[in-house]
TIDOZA-637304 format. One record per residue (C-alpha): residue in three letters; z, x, y; residue number from 0. Coordinates in steps of 0.2 Angstrom, whole numbers. Layout:
+------+-------+-------+-------+-----+
: code :    c3 :    c1 :    c2 : pos :
+------+-------+-------+-------+-----+
:  Ala :     Z :     X :     Y : NUM :
...
+------+-------+-------+-------+-----+
END
This chain:
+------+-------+-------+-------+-----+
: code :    c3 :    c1 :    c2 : pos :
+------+-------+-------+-------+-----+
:  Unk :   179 :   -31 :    -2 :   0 :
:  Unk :   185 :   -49 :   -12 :   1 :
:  Unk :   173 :   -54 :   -25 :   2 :
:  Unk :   164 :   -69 :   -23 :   3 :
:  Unk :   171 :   -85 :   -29 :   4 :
:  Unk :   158 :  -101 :   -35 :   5 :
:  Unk :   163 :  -116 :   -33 :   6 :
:  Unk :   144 :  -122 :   -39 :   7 :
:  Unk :   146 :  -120 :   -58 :   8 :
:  Unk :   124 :  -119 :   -58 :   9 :
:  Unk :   129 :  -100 :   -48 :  10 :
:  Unk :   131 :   -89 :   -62 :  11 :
:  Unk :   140 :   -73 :   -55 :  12 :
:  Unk :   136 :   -52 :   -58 :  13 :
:  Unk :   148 :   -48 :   -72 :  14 :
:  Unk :   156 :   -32 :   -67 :  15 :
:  Unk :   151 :   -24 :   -82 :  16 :
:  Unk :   133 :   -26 :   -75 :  17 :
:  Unk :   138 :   -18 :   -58 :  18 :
:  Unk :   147 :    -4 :   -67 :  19 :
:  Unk :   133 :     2 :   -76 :  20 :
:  Unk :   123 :    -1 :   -61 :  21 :
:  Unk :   135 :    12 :   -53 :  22 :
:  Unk :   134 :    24 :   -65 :  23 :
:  Unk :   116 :    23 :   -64 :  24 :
:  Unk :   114 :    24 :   -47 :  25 :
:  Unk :   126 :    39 :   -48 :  26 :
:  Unk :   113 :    49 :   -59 :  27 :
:  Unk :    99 :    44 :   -54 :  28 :
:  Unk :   104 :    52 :   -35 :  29 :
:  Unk :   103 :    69 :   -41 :  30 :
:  Unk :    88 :    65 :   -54 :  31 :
:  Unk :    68 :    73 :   -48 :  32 :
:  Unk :    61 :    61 :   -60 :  33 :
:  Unk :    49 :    52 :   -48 :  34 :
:  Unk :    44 :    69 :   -36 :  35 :
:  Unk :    40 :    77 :   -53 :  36 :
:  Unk :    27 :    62 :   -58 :  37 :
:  Unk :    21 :    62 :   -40 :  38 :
:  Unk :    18 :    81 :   -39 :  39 :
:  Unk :     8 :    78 :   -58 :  40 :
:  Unk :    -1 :    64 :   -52 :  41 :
:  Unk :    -9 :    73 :   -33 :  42 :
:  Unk :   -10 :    87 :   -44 :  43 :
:  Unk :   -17 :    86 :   -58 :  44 :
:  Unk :   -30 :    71 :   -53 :  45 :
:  Unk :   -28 :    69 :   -35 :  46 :
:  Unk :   -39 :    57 :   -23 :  47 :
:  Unk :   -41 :    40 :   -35 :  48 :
:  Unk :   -55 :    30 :   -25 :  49 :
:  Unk :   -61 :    17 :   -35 :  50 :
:  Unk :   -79 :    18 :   -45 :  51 :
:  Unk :   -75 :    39 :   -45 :  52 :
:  Unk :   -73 :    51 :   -57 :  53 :
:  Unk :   -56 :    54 :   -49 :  54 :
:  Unk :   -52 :    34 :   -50 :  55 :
:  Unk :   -55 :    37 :   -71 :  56 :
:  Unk :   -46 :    53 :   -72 :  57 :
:  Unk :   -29 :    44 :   -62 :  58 :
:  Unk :   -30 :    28 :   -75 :  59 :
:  Unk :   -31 :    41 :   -92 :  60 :
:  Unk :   -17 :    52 :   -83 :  61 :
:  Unk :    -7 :    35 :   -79 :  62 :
:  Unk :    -8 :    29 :   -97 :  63 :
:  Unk :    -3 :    48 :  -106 :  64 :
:  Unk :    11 :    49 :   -94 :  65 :
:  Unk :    16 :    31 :   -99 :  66 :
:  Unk :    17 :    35 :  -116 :  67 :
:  Unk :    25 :    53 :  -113 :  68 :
:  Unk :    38 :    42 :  -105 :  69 :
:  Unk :    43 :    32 :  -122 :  70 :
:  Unk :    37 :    14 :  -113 :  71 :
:  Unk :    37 :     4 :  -128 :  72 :
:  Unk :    22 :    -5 :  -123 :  73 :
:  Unk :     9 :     4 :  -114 :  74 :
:  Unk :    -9 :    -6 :  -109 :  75 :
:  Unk :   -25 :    -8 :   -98 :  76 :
:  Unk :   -36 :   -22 :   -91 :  77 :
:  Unk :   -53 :   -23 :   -85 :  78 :
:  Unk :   -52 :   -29 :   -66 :  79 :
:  Unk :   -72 :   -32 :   -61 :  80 :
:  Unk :   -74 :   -26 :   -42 :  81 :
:  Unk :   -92 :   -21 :   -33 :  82 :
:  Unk :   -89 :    -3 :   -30 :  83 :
:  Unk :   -93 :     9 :   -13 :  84 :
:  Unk :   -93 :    25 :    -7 :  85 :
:  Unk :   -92 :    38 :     8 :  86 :
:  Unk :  -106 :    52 :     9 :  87 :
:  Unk :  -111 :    60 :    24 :  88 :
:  Unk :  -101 :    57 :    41 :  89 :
:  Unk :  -106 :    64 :    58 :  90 :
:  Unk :  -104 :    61 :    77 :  91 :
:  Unk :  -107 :    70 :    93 :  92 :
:  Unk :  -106 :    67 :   109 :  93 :
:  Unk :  -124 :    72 :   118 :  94 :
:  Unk :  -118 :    65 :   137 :  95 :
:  Unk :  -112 :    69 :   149 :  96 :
:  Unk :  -109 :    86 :   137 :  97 :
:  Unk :  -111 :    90 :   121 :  98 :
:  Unk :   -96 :    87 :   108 :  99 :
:  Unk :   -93 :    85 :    90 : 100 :
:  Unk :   -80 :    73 :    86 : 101 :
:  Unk :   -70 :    68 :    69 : 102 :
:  Unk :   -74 :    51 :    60 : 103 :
:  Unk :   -73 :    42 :    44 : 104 :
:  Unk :   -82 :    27 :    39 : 105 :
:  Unk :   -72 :    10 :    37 : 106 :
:  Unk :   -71 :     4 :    19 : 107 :
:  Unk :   -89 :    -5 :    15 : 108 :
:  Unk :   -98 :     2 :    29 : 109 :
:  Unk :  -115 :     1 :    29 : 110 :
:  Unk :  -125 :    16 :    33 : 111 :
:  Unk :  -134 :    21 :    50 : 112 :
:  Unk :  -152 :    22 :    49 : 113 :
:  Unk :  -156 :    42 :    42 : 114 :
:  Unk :  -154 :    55 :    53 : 115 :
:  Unk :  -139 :    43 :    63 : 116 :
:  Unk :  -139 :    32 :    80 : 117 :
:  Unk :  -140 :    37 :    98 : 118 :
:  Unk :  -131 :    27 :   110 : 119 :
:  Unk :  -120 :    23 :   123 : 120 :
:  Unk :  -105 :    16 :   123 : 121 :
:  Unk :   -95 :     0 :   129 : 122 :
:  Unk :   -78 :     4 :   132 : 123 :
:  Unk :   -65 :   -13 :   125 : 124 :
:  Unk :   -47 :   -10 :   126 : 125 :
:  Unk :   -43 :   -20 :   113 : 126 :
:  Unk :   -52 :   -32 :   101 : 127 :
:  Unk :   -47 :   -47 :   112 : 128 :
:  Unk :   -56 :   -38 :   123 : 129 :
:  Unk :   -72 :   -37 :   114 : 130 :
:  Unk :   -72 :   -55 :   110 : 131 :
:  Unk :   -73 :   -59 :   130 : 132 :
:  Unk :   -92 :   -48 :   130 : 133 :
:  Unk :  -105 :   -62 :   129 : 134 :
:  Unk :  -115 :   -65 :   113 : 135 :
:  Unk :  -130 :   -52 :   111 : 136 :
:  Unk :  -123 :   -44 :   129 : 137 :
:  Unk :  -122 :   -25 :   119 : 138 :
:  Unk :  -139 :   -25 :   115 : 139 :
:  Unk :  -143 :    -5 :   107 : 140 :
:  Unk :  -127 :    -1 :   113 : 141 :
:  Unk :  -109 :     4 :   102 : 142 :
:  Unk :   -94 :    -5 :   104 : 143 :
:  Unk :   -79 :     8 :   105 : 144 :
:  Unk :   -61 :    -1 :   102 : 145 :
:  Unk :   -47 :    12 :   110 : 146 :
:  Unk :   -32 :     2 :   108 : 147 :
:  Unk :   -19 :    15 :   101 : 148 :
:  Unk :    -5 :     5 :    87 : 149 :
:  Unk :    12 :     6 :    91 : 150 :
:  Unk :    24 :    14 :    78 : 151 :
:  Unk :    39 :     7 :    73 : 152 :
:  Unk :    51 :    11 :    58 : 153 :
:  Unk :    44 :    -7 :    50 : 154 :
:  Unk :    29 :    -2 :    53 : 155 :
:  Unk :    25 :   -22 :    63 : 156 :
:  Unk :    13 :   -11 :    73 : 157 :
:  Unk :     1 :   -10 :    60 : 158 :
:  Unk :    -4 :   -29 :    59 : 159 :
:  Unk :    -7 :   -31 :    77 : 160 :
:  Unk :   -22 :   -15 :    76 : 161 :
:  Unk :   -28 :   -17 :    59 : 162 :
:  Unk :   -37 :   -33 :    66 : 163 :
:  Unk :   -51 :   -20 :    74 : 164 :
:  Unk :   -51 :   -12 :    59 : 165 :
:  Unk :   -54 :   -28 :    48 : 166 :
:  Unk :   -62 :   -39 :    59 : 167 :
:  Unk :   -70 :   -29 :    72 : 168 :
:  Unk :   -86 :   -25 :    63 : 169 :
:  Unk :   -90 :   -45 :    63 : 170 :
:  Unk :   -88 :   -45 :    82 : 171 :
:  Unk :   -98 :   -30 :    85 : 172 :
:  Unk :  -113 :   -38 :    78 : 173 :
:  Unk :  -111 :   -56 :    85 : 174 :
:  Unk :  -111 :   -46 :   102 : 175 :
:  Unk :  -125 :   -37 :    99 : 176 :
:  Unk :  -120 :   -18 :    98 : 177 :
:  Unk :  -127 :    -6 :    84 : 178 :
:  Unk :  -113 :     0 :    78 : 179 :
:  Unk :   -93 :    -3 :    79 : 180 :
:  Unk :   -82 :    14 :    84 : 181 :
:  Unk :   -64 :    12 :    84 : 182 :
:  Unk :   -50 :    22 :    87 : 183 :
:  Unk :   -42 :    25 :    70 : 184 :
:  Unk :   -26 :    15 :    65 : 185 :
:  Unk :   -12 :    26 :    65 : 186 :
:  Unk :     1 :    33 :    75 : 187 :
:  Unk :    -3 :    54 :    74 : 188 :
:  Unk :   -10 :    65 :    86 : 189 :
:  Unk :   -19 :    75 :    72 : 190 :
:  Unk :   -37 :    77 :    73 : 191 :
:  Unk :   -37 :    67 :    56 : 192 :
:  Unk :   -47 :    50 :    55 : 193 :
:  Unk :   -40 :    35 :    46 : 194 :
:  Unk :   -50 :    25 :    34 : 195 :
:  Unk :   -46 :     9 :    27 : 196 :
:  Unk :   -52 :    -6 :    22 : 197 :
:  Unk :   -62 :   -20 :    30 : 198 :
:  Unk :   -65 :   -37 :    27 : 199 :
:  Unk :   -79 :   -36 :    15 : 200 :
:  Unk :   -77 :   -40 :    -2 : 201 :
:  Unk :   -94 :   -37 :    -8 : 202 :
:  Unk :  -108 :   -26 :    -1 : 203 :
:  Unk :  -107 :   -19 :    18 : 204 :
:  Unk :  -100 :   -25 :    34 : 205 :
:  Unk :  -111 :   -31 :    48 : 206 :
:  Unk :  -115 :   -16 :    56 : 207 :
:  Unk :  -110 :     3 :    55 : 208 :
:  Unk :   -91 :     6 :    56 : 209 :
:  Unk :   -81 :    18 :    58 : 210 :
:  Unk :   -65 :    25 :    63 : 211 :
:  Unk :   -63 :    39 :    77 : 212 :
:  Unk :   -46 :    52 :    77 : 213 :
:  Unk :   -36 :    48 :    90 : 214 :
:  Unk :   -38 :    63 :    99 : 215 :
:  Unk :   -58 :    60 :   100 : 216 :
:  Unk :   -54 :    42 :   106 : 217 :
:  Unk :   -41 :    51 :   120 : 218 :
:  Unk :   -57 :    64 :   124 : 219 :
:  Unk :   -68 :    48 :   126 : 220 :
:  Unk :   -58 :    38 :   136 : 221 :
:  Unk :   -53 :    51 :   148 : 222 :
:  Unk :   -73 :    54 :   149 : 223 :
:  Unk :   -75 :    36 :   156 : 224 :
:  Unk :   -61 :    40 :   167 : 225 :
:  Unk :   -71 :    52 :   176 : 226 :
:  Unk :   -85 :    39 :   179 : 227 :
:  Unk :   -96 :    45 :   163 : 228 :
:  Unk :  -105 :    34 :   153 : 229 :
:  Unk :  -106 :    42 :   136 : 230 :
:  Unk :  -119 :    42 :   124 : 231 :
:  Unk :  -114 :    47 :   107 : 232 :
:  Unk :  -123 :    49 :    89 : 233 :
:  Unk :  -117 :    41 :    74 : 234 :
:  Unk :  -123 :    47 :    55 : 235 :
:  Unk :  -113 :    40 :    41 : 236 :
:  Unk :  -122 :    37 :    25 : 237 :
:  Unk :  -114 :    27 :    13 : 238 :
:  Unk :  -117 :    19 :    -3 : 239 :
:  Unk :  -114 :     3 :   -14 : 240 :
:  Unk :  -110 :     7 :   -31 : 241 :
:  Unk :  -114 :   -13 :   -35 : 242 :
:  Unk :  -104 :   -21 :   -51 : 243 :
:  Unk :   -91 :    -8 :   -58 : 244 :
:  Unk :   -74 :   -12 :   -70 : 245 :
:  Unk :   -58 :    -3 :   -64 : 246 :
:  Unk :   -43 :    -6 :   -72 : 247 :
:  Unk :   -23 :   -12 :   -72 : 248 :
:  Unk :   -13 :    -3 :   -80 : 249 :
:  Unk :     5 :    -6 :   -86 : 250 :
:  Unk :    20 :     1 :   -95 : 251 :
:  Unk :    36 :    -9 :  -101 : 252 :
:  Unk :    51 :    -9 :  -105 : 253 :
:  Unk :    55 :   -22 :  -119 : 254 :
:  Unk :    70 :   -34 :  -115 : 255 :
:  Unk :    84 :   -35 :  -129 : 256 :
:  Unk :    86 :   -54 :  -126 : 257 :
:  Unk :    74 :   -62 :  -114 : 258 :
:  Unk :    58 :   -51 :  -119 : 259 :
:  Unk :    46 :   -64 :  -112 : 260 :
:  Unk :    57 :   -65 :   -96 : 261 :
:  Unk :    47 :   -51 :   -83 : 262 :
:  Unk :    53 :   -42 :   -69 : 263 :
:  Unk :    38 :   -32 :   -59 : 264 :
:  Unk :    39 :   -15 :   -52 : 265 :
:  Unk :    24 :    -4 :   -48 : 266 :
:  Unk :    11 :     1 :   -35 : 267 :
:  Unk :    -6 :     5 :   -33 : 268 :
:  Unk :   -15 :    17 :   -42 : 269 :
:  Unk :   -30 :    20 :   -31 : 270 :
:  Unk :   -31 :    29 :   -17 : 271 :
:  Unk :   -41 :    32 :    -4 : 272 :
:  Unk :   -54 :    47 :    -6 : 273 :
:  Unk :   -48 :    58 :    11 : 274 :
:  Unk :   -33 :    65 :     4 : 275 :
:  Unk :   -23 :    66 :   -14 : 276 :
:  Unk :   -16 :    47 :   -12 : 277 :
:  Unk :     4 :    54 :   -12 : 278 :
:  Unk :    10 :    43 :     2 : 279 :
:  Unk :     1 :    29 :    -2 : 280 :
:  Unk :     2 :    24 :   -17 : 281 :
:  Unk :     5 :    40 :   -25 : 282 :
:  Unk :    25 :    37 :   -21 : 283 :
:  Unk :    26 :    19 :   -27 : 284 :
:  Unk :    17 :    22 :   -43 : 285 :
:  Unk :    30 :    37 :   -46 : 286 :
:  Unk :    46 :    28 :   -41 : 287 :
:  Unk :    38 :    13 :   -53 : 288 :
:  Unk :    37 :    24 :   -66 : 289 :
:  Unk :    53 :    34 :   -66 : 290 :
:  Unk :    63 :    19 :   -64 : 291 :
:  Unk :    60 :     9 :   -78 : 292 :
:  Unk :    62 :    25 :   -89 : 293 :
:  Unk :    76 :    30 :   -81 : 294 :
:  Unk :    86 :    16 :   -84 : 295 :
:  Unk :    78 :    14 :  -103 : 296 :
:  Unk :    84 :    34 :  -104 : 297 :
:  Unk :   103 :    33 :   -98 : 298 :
:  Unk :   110 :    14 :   -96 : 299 :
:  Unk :   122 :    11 :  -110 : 300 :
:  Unk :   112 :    -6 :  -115 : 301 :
:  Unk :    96 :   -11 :  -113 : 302 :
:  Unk :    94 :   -23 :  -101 : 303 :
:  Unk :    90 :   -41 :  -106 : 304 :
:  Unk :    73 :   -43 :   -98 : 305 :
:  Unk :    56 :   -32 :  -100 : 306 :
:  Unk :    55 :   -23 :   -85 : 307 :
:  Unk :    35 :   -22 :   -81 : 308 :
:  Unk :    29 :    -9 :   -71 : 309 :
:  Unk :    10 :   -13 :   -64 : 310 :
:  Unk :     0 :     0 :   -58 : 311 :
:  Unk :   -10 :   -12 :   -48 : 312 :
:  Unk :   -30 :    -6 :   -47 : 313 :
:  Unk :   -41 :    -6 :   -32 : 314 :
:  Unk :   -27 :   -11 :   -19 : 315 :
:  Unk :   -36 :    -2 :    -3 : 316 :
:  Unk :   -51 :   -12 :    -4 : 317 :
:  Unk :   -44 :   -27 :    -3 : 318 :
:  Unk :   -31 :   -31 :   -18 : 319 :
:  Unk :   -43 :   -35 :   -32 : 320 :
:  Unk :   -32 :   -28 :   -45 : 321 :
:  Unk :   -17 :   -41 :   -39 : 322 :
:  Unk :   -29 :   -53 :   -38 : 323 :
:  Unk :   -35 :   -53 :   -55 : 324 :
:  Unk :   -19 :   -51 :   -61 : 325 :
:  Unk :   -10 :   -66 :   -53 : 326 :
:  Unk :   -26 :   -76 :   -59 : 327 :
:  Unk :   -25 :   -72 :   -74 : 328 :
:  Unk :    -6 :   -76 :   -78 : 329 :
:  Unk :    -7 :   -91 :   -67 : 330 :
:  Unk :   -22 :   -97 :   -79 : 331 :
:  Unk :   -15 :   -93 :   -95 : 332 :
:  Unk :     3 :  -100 :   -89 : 333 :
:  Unk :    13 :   -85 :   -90 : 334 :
:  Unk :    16 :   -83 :   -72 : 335 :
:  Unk :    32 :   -94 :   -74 : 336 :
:  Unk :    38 :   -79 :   -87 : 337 :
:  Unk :    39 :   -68 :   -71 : 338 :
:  Unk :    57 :   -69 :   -64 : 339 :
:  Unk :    54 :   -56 :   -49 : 340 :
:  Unk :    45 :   -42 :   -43 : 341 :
:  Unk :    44 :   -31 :   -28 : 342 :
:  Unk :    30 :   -17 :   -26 : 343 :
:  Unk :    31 :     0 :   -15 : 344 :
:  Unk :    21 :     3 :    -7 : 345 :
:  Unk :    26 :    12 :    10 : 346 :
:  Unk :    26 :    29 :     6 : 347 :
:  Unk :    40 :    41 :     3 : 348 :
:  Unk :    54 :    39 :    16 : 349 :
:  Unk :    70 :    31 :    12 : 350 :
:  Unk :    76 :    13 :     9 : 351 :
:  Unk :    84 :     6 :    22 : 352 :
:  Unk :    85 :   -11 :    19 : 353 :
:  Unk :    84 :   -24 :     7 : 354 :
:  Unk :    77 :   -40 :     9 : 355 :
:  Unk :    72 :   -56 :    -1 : 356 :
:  Unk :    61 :   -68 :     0 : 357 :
:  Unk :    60 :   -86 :     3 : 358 :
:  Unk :    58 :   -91 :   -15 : 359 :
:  Unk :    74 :   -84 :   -21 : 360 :
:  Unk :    84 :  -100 :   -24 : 361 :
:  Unk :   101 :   -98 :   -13 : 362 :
:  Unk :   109 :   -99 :   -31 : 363 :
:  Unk :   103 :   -81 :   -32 : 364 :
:  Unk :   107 :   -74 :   -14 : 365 :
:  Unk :   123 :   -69 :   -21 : 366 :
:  Unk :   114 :   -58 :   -36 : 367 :
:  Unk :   103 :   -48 :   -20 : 368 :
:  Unk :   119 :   -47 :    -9 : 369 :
:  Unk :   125 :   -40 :   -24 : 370 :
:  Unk :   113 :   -28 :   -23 : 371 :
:  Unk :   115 :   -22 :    -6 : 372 :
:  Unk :   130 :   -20 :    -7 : 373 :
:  Unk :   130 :    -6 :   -24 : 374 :
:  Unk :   116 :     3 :   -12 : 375 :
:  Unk :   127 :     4 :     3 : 376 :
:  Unk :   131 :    21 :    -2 : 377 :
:  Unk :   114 :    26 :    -5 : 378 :
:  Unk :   113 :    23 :    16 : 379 :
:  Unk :   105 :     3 :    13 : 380 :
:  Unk :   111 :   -14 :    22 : 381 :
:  Unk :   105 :   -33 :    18 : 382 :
:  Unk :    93 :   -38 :    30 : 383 :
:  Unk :    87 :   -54 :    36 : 384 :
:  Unk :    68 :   -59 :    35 : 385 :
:  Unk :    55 :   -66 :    23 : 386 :
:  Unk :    44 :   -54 :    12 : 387 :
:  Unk :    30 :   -56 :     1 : 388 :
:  Unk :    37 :   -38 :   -10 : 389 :
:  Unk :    22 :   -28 :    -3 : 390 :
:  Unk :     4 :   -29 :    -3 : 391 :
:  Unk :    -1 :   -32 :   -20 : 392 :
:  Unk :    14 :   -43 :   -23 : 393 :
:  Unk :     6 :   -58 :   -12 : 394 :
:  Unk :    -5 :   -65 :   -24 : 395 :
:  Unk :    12 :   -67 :   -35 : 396 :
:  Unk :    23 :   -72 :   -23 : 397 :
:  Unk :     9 :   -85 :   -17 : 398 :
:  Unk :    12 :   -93 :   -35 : 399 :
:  Unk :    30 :   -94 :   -31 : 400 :
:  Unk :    37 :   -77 :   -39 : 401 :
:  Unk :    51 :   -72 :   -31 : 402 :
:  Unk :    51 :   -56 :   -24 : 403 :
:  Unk :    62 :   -41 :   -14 : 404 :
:  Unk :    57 :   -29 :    -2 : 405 :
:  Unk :    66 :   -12 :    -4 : 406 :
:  Unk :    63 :    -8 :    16 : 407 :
:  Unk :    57 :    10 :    17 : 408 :
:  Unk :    57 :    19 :    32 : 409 :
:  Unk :    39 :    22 :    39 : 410 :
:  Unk :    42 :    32 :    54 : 411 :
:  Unk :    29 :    45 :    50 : 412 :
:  Unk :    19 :    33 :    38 : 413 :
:  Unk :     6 :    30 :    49 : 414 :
:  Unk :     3 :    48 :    53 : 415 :
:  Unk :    -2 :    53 :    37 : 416 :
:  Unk :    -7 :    34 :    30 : 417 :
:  Unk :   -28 :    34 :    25 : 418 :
:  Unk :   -30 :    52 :    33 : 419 :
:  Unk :   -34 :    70 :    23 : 420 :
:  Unk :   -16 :    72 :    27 : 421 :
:  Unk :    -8 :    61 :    13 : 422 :
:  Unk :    -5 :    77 :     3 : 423 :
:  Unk :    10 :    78 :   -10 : 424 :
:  Unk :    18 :    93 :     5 : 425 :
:  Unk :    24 :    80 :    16 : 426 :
:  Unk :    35 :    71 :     0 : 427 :
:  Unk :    53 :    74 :     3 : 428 :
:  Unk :    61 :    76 :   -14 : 429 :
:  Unk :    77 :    72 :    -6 : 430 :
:  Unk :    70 :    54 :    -1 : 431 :
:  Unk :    61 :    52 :   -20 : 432 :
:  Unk :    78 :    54 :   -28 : 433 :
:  Unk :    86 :    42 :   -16 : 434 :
:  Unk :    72 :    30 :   -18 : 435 :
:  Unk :    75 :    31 :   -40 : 436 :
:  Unk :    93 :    28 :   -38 : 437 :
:  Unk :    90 :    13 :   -26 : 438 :
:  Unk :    75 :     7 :   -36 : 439 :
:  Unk :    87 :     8 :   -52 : 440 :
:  Unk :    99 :    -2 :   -45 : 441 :
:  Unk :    86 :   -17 :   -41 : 442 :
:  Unk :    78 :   -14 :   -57 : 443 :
:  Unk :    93 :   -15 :   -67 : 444 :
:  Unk :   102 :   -28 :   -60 : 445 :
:  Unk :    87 :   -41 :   -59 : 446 :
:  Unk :    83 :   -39 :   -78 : 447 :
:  Unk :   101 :   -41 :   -83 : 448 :
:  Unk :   108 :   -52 :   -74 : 449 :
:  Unk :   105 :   -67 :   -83 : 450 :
:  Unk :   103 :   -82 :   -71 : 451 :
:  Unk :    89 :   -87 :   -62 : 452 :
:  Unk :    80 :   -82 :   -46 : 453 :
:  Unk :    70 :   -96 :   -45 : 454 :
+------+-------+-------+-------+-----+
END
């Protein structure tokens, strides 16, 4: 392959010394267990991290010890506020036409059924743009059942179109009148495993009950109406609002040798949701975060000119507060024009595919991210086209113009394991872990020591 020439003196090129100890970096770090080994600590040794638990404390002290174990050369908290909530009891039957127990899970913020649960029938809506064709106040003691089923795809672009009865749905429910909101749960499994996740509530409880059905219950319910029944179900989830609680953000970095002030984010989430041990989501990302920085402050042959952050965002599930106050706070005290990319993973554990930029990469730089790609072609990765936020908690950065990268991972089986009791540190495939590092590095490096500008 020919290099590159610039004709635009303002490009500034990737020196080959740069790509060769990217090279030899990505080299190692194939055949290196460092990220499976922190995930296996972290599912292990604290497991579930839902925020405003004991759990949620114990992932934060574990995240700042390993940090340190790690040599970081700076390691540091901050107190995000957030109104805190939790799951207790969850049950459902069917009574008619024939008695059933079925699986559920409440929806992040649910509120609770009255004690003891809710009897009632069920209105069958295919889909939430069904629901929002039922008159106002038409479900009147009723229970609105969403069944639309998402649609998996390697990208996981199903998820978007189905989490709107997840987020939303609870809203509609209410306006038409129904007592409580049951939907078939947003994944893409046959397993007799419920999916949680978040809603649209940032404070307190959603409208009216709500709460996610295993999509084998919702497959035992529709068949049901298919054979003319009309049935009545009971509902008893008991939740409760935790009210104002801090959580926190935590960070390591790796301190550049020229351009210190100069920032280049990694990271994931630290919280998790409370059903299973958090691995595939976030527990990966905060492990490949983590063994990346170290492992390019442990073998490359300089240090790279830029600190490399990595964020260990807080209290992602319910609805990015931890980003939040993050971006907020840099963009208040000005130092959001220190950050000179970022990219967050967040889509479990499978391997990169793809590489991607966003639209706030000035086309000076497209060369350094071609660049990129092209060192991870062996590692099975291509240049791909499209705009990108960097994940989840990287949108309220990228909102504030930071450029960012999506390291595509493939989500083929995400969404069967994705907010369920299966997100268990047994389904990580140390094979992908060790691909993810070395792709990871070669990001990681590259962006922090290349010395033009992404902007």
């Amino acid at each position: 392959m020919t290099a590159p020439t610039f004709a635009n003196e303002s490009i500034v090129p990737v020196s080959k010394e740069t790509k060769d100890i990217a090279i030899s970096l990505r080299d190692k770090a194939i055949n290196d267990d460092s990220a499976y080994e922190i995930l296996k600590s972290l599912t292990t040794e604290v497991g579930a991290r839902h925020p405003g638990t004991p759990g949620e404390k114990a992932g934060i002290e574990w995240a700042v010890s390993k940090l340190k174990a790690l040599g970081f050369d700076k390691v540091y908290t901050e107190d995000v506020e957030m109104n805190g909530w939790i799951r207790g009891l969850e049950t459902a039957e069917i009574l008619l036409p024939s008695y059933q127990k079925m699986v559920i899970t409440a929806l992040g913020r649910s509120k609770s059924t009255p004690e003891g649960g809710l009897e009632a029938e069920i209105v069958h809506f295919k889909s939430y743009a069904d629901l929002e064709k039922a008159a106002d106040g038409s479900l009147k003691g009723k229970i609105a059942f969403i069944s639309n089923r998402m649609q998996g795809f390697k990208d996981g672009s199903g998820y978007g179109p189905a989490n709107i009865a997840r987020s939303k749905g609870h809203e509609l429910a209410a306006q038409k009148g129904a007592e409580a909101l049951l939907i078939r749960s947003i994944g893409t499994d046959d397993h007799r495993n419920p999916h949680t996740g978040a809603t649209n509530v940032a404070m307190g409880y959603t409208a009216v009950p709500a709460v996610a059905l295993s999509n084998p219950d919702a497959d035992q319910l529709v068949r049901l109406m298919d054979y003319g029944h009309i049935p009545k179900i009971r509902l008893n989830i008991q939740t409760k609002d935790l009210g104002p609680i801090v959580t926190k953000n935590v960070f390591g970095e790796i301190t550049g040798r020229e351009l210190p002030n100069e920032v280049v984010v990694i990271g994931g989430h630290l919280d998790s949701w409370d059903l299973g041990t958090g691995a595939v989501d976030d527990g990966a990302g905060v492990a490949i975060a983590m063994a990346t920085a170290a492992f390019i402050k442990d073998n490359a042959i300089i240090r790279p000119r830029r600190t490399i952050r990595v964020i260990l965002w807080g209290a992602e599930e319910l609805g990015l507060i931890g980003a939040r106050a993050y971006a907020k706070a840099r963009q208040d005290d000005g130092s959001i024009a220190n950050h000179v990319i970022g990219s967050e993973s967040d889509f479990g554990a499978g391997p990169v595919y793809g590489l991607q930029s966003s639209s706030n990469v000035s086309p000076n730089a497209i060369h350094v991210i071609d660049t990129m790609a092209g060192l991870m072609g062996k590692l099975g990765v291509s240049r791909r086209s499209g705009n990108t936020t960097g994940g989840p908690d990287m949108i309220p950065l990228s909102a504030l113009g930071v450029p960012a990268l999506n390291l595509m991972q493939d989500g083929t089986d995400y969404f069967d394991l994705h907010h369920t009791p299966d997100d268990t540190f047994d389904k990580v495939n140390p094979e992908h872990m060790r691909q993810n590092l070395a792709v990871w590095t070669v990001f990681a490096f590259i962006a922090a020591e290349w010395p033009g500008s992404f902007k």
